[in-house]
BAMI-62241 format. One record per residue (C-alpha): residue in three letters; x, y, z. Coordinates in steps of 0.02 Angstrom, whole numbers, plus 50000, padded with zeros to 5 digits. Layout:
N
SITE residuo    c1    c2    c3
SITE     ALA     X     Y     Z
...
//
This chain:
462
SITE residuo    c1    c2    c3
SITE     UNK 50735 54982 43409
SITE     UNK 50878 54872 43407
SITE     UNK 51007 54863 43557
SITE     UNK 51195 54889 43536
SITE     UNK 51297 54783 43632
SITE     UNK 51475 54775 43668
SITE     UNK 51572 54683 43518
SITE     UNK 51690 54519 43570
SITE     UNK 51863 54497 43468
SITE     UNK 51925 54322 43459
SITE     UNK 52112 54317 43483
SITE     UNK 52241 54193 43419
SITE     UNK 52247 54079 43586
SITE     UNK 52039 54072 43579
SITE     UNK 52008 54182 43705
SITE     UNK 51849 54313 43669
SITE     UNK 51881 54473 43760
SITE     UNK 51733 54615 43753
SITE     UNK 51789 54767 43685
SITE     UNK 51821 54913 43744
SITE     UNK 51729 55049 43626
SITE     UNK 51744 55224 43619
SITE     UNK 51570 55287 43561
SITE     UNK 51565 55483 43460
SITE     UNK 51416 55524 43398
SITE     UNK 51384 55626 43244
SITE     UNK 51305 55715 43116
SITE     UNK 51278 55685 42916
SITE     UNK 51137 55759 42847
SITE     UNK 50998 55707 42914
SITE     UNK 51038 55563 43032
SITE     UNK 51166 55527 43162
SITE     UNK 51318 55444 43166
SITE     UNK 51385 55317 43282
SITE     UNK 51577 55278 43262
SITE     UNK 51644 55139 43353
SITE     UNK 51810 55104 43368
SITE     UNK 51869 54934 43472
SITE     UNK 52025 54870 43442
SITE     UNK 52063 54933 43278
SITE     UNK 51925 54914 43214
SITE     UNK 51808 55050 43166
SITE     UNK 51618 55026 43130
SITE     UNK 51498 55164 43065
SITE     UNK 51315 55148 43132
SITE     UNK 51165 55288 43054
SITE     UNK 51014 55299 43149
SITE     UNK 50877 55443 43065
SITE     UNK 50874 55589 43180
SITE     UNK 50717 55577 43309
SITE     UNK 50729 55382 43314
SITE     UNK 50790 55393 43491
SITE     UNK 50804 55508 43656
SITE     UNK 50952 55627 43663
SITE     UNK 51060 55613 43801
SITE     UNK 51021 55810 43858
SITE     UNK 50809 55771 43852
SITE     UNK 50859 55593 43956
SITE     UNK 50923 55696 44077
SITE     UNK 50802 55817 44085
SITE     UNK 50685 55692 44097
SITE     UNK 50774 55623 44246
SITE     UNK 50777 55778 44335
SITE     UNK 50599 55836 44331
SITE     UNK 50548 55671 44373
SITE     UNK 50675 55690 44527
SITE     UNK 50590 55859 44579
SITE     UNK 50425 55785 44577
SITE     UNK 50448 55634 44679
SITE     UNK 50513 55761 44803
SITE     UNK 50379 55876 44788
SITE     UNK 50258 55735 44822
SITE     UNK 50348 55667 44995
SITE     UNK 50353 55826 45050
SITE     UNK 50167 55824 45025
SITE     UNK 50133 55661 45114
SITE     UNK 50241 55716 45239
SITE     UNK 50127 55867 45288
SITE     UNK 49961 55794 45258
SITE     UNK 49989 55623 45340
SITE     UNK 49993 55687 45512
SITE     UNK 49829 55757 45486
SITE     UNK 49769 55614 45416
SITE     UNK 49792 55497 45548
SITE     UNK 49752 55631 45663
SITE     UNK 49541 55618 45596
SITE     UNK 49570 55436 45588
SITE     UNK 49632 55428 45754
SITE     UNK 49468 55534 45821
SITE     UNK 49339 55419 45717
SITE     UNK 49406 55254 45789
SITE     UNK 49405 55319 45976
SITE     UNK 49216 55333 46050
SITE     UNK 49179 55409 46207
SITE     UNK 49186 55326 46364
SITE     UNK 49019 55294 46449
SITE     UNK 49035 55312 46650
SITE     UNK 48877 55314 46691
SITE     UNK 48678 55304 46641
SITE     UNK 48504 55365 46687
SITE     UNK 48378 55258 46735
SITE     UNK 48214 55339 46759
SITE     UNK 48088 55263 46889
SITE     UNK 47927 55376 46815
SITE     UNK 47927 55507 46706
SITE     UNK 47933 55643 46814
SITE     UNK 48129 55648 46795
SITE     UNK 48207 55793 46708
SITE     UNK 48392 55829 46662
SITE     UNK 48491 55988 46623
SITE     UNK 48661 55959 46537
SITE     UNK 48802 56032 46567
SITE     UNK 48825 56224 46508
SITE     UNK 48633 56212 46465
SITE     UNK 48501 56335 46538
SITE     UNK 48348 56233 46535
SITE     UNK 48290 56041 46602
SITE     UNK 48218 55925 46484
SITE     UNK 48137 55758 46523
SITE     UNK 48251 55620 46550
SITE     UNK 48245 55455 46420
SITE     UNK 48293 55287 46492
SITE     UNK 48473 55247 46460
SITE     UNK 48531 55435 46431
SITE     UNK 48734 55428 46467
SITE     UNK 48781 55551 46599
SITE     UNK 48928 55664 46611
SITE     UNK 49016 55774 46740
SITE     UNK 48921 55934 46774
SITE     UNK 48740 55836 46727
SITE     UNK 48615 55886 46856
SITE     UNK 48465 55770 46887
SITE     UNK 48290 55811 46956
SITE     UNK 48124 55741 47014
SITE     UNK 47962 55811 47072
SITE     UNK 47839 55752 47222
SITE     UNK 47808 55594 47116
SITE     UNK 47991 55565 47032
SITE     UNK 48113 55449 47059
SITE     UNK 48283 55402 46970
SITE     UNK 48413 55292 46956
SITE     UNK 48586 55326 46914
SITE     UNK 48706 55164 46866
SITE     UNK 48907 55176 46857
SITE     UNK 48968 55067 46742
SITE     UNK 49074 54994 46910
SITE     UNK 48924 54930 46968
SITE     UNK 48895 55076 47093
SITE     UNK 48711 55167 47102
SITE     UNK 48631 55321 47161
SITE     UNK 48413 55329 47195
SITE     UNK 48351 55493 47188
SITE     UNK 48193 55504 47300
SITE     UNK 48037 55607 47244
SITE     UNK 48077 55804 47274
SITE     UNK 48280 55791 47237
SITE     UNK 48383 55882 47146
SITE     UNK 48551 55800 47117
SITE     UNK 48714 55846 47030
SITE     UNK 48870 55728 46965
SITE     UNK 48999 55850 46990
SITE     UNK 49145 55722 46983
SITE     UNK 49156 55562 46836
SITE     UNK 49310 55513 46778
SITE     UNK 49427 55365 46750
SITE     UNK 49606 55410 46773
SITE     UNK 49739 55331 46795
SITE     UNK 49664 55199 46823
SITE     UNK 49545 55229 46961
SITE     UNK 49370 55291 46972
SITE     UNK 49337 55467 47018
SITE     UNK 49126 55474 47061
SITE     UNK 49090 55626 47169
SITE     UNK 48892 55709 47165
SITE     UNK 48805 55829 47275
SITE     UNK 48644 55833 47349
SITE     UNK 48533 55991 47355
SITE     UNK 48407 55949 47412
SITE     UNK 48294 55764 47454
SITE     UNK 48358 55593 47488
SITE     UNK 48482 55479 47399
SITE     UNK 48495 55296 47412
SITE     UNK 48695 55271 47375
SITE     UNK 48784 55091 47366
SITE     UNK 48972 55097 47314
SITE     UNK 49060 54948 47240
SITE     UNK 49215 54884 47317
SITE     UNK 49337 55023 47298
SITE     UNK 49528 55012 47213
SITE     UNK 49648 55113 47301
SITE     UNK 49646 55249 47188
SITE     UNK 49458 55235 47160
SITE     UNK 49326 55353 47259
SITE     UNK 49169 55377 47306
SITE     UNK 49072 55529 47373
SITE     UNK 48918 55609 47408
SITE     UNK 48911 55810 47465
SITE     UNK 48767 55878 47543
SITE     UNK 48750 56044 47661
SITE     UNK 48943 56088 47645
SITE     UNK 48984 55903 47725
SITE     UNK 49075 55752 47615
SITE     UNK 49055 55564 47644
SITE     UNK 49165 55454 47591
SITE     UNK 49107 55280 47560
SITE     UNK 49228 55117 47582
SITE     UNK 49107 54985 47510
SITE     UNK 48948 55038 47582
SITE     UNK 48758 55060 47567
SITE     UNK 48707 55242 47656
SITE     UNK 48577 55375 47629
SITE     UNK 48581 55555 47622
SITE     UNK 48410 55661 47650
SITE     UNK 48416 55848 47658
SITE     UNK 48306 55979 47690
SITE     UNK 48275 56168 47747
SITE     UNK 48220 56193 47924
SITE     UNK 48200 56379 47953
SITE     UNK 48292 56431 47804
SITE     UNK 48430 56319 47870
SITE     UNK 48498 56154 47786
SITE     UNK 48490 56018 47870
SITE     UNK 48573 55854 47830
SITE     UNK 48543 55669 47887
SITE     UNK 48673 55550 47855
SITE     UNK 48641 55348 47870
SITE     UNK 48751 55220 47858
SITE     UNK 48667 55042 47819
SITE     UNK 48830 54947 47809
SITE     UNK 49000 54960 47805
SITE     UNK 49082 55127 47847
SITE     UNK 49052 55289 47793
SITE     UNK 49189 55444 47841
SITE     UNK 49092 55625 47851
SITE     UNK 49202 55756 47864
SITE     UNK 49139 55943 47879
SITE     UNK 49192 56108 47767
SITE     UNK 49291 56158 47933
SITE     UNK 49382 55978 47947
SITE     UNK 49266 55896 48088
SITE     UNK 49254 55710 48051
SITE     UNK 49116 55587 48097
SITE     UNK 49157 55397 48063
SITE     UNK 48992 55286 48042
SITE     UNK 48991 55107 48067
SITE     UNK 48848 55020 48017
SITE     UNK 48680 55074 48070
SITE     UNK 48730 55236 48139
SITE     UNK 48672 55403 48092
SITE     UNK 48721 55600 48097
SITE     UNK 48640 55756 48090
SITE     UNK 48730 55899 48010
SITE     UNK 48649 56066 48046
SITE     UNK 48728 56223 47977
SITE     UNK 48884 56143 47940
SITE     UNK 48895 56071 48116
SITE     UNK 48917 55897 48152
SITE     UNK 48775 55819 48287
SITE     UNK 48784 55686 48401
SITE     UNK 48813 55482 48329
SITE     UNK 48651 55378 48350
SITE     UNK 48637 55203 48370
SITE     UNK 48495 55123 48234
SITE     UNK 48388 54972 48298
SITE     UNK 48314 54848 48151
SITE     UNK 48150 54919 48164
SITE     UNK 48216 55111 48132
SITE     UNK 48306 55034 47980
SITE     UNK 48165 54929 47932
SITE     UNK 48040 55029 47982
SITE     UNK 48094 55172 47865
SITE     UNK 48012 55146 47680
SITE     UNK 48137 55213 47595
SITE     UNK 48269 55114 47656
SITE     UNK 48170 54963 47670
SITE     UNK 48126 54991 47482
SITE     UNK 48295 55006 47420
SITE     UNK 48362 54841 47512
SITE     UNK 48243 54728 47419
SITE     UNK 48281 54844 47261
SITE     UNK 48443 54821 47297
SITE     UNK 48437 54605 47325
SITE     UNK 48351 54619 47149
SITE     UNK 48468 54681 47057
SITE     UNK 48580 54541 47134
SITE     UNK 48681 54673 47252
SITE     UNK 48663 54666 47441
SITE     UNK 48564 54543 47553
SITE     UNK 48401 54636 47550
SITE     UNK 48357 54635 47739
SITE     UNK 48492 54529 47787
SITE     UNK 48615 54678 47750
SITE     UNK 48494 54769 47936
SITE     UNK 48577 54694 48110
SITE     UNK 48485 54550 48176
SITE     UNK 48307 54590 48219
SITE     UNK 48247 54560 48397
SITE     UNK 48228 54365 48446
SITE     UNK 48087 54392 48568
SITE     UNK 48033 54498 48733
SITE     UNK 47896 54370 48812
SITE     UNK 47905 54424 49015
SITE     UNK 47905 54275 49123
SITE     UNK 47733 54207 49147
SITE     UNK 47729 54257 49323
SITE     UNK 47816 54420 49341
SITE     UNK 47730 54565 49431
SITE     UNK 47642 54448 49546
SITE     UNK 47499 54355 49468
SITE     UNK 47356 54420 49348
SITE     UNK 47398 54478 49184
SITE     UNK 47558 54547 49190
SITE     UNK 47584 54749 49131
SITE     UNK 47706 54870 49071
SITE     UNK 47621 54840 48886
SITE     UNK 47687 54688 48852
SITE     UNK 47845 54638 48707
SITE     UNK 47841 54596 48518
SITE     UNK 47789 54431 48458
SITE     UNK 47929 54315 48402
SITE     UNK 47913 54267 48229
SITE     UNK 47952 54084 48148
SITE     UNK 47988 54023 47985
SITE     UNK 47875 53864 47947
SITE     UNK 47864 53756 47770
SITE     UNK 47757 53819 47623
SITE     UNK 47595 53697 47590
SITE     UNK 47628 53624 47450
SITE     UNK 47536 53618 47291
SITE     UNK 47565 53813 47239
SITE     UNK 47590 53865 47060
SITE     UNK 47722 54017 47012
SITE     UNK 47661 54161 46963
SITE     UNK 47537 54155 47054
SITE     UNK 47353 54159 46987
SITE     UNK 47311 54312 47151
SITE     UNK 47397 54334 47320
SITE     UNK 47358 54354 47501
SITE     UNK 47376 54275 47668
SITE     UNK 47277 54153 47776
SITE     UNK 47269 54172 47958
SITE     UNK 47244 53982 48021
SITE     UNK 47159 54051 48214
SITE     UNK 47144 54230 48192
SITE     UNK 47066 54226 48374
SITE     UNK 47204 54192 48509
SITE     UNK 47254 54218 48698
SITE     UNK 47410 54290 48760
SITE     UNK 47526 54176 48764
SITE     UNK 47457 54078 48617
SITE     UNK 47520 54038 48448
SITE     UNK 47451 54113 48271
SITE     UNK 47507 54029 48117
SITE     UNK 47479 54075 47923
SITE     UNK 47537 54081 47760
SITE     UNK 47528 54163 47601
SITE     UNK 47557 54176 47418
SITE     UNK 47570 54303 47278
SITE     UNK 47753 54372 47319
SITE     UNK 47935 54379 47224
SITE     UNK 48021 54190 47226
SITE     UNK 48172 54165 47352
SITE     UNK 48119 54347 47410
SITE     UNK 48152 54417 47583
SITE     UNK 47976 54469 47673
SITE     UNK 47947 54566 47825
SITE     UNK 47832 54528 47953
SITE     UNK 47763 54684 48048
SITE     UNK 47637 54690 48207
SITE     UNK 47534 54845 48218
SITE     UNK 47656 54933 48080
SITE     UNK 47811 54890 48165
SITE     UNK 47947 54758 48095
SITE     UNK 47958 54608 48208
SITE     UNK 48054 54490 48104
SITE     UNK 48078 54427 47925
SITE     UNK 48042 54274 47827
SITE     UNK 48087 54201 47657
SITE     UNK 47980 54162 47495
SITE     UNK 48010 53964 47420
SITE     UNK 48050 53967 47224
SITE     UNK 47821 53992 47208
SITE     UNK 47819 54145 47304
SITE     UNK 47728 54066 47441
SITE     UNK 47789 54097 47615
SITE     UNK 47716 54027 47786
SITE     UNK 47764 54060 47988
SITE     UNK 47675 54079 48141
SITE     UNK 47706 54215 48300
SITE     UNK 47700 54185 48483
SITE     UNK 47577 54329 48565
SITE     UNK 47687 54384 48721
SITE     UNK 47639 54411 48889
SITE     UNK 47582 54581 48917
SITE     UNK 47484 54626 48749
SITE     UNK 47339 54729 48761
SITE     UNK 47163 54631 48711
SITE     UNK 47082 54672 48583
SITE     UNK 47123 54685 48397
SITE     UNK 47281 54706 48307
SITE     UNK 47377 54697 48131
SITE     UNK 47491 54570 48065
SITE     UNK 47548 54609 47900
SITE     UNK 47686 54523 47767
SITE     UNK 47780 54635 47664
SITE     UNK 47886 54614 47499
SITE     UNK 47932 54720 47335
SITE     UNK 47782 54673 47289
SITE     UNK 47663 54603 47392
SITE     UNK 47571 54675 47558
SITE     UNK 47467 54549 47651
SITE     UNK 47369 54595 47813
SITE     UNK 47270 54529 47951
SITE     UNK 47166 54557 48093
SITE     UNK 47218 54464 48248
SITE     UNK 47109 54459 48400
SITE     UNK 47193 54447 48558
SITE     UNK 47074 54377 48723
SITE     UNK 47090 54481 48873
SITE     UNK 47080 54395 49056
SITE     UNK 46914 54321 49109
SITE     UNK 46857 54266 49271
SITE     UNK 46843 54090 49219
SITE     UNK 47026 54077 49162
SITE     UNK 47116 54184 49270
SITE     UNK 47204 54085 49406
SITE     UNK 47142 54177 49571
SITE     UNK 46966 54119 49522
SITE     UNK 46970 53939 49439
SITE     UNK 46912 53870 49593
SITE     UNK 46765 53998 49647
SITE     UNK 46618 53860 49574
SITE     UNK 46718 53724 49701
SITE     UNK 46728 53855 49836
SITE     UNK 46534 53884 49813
SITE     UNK 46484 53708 49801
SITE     UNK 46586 53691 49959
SITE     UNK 46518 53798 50055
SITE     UNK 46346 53768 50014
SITE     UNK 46374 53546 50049
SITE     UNK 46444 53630 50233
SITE     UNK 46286 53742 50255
SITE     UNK 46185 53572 50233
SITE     UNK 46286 53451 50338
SITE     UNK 46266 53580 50471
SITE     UNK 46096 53595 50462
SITE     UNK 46076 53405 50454
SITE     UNK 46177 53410 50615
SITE     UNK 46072 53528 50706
SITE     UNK 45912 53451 50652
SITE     UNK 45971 53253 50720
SITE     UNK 46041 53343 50864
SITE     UNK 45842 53414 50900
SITE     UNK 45772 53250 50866
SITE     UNK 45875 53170 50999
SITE     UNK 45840 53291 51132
SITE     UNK 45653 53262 51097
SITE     UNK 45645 53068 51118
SITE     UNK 45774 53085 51284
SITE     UNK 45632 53191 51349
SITE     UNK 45495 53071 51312
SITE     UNK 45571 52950 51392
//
């Protein structure tokens, strides 16, 4: 189909102008009729009818294709909201706060708005409202993606009953029904808490490693709060506040607060389950293991001769324990484990040395005589460790227990301790001289006496 374009008219000075053309359109017959007329001149173009649009179906055309392209924005407009709306969901996951670690499988879990417990699978994500249980054997361990932790102890029932993330701080809150907890908060934001309830009582933690343990004595709930380090705020139902500094404790009974206690090493180290989560704890590269405890006692050797000679009394003080070098030679792991006592038989006042094998490496050990913690000492890169004691003045003869104690190693000995004996006690080192003595007296004197006859008996002679 051929184009019409505008027709140019030369004039007399050269110059080409484009006409201006007034454009009818026709009928003859059969075809159309295009009359032209530019500048007095008039030009007649047929075209056969259907060879081209009409200028009504142009329009037409231009108008339902108008009303469509606004029929289909209008469309996108509704449905794009939507759209992005499912997108939006797909691309955002849920935000894991915190995990279950299971210890043994006698762990169970009952989810929020659920009825029953099942058994807990390592890893499980928790959520607020989760409550977490263990039997006489179980024992859990719950991880906050902050680096925080809760230990469940066999026979605990535990519920998270705060775990969220706003505004930019964390929000961890769970309560104890009934058992023991092992809780160490990471370093707190300002906005960011952490607390433990338990018998109607809150504690706040600012940094800390403390234990909870509950129970029912006489139908009542009873509630043991420890603080290992740090500080620890425990505020009542009825606003009564305790503050705990490290190794303090408090009883709440019935909602009322007791009376602060002081906590030696021993009570902290003596207590398994603290013990155990310490060196859990150093494991996991969090805490100093038993360097997080106050420094144990240095020594309590009486004065060799207080209470007047003979063998001292009052039951005598703990042995003083020193770290000494590994032997060398060791392989890690090692093939077995145990300790060697170098002179198992001592006196009071002596010095026992040995050494073992068979523990963690770089691991923090403690020493304990007759079950109670006397000091510490620390595995080389083999797991081999080495010291000696000091038996103080005052110990009762007769056998005792030394033992070495890791994560996972437990090393014992028998010590025998000499009691006093005539021969070595120092009112009677001289009783053979005294004897000998007395008898080298007896004879001079009897040499004496007999001379002194023999003399008397010649005078008379004489």
């Amino acid at each position: 189909m051929r184009r019409w374009r505008p027709r140019r008219s030369l004039y007399s000075d050269g110059r080409t102008r484009v006409a201006r053309a007034a454009v009818r359109i026709g009928s003859s017959g059969g075809d159309r009729v295009r009359r032209v007329q530019a500048e007095g001149h008039t030009a007649m173009v047929r075209r056969q009818a259907g060879s081209g649009p009409s200028r009504h179906a142009t329009r037409a055309s231009i108008a339902l294709g108008a009303t469509l392209l606004l029929v289909l924005s209008a469309f996108l407009a509704t449905a794009s909201p939507a759209v992005a709306k499912k997108k939006s969901k797909a691309k955002t996951p849920a935000v894991t706060l915190a995990t279950l670690k299971p210890q043994s499988p006698l762990v169970q879990v009952k989810a929020k708005g659920k009825k029953g417990f099942t058994a807990a699978k390592n890893g499980r994500v928790l959520k607020q409202g989760d409550e977490i249980r263990t039997d006489a054997q179980g024992k859990a361990e719950i991880n906050y993606t902050d680096g925080s932790l809760t230990r469940l102890g066999p026979s605990t029932d535990f519920t998270i009953t705060k775990l969220t993330n706003k505004r930019g701080g964390r929000q961890t809150q769970g309560t104890l029904n009934v058992g023991q907890t092992w809780n160490r908060a990471a370093k707190l934001s300002q906005t960011s808490s952490f607390e433990v309830k338990a018998g109607g009582t809150t504690a706040t933690v600012e940094g800390t490693a403390f234990v909870v343990q509950c129970g029912n004595t006489g139908g009542v709930l009873s509630c043991k709060f420890i603080d290992v380090l740090d500080k620890v705020n425990v505020t009542t139902q009825s606003g009564a506040l305790a503050s705990l500094l490290s190794d303090t404790e408090v009883t709440v009974l019935a909602g009322q607060l007791g009376d602060l206690l002081h906590l030696s090493y021993s009570d902290l180290a003596g207590d398994p389950w603290i013990l155990d989560n310490l060196l859990l704890d150093q494991q996991e590269g969090k805490g100093n293991g038993l360097g997080d405890l106050p420094a144990p006692p240095t020594t309590t050797t009486a004065p060799a001769n207080q209470g007047g000679g003979g063998g001292g009394g009052g039951g005598g003080g703990l042995p003083l324990v020193s770290q000494d070098a590994t032997p060398g030679g060791t392989q890690y792991p090692p093939t077995g484990g145990g300790i060697t006592v170098e002179n198992p038989t001592v006196e009071v006042g002596g010095i026992v040395a040995f050494h073992g094998t068979g523990c963690l490496a770089n691991e923090t050990l403690q020493v304990l005589w007759d079950g109670q913690v006397v000091g510490t000492l620390v595995a080389d890169a083999q797991g081999s460790y080495a010291g000696h004691i000091t038996i103080p003045t005052g110990t009762a003869p007769g056998a005792h227990t030394l033992t070495v104690r890791g994560s996972q190693c437990l090393h014992s000995a028998t010590i025998t301790v000499l009691g006093a004996s005539l021969a070595r006690t120092g009112a009677s080192n001289h009783t053979i001289t005294y004897v000998f003595s007395s008898f080298a007296a007896i004879a001079v004197g009897l040499v004496l006496v007999v001379g002194a006859r023999r003399r008397r008996r010649v005078a008379r002679r004489t």
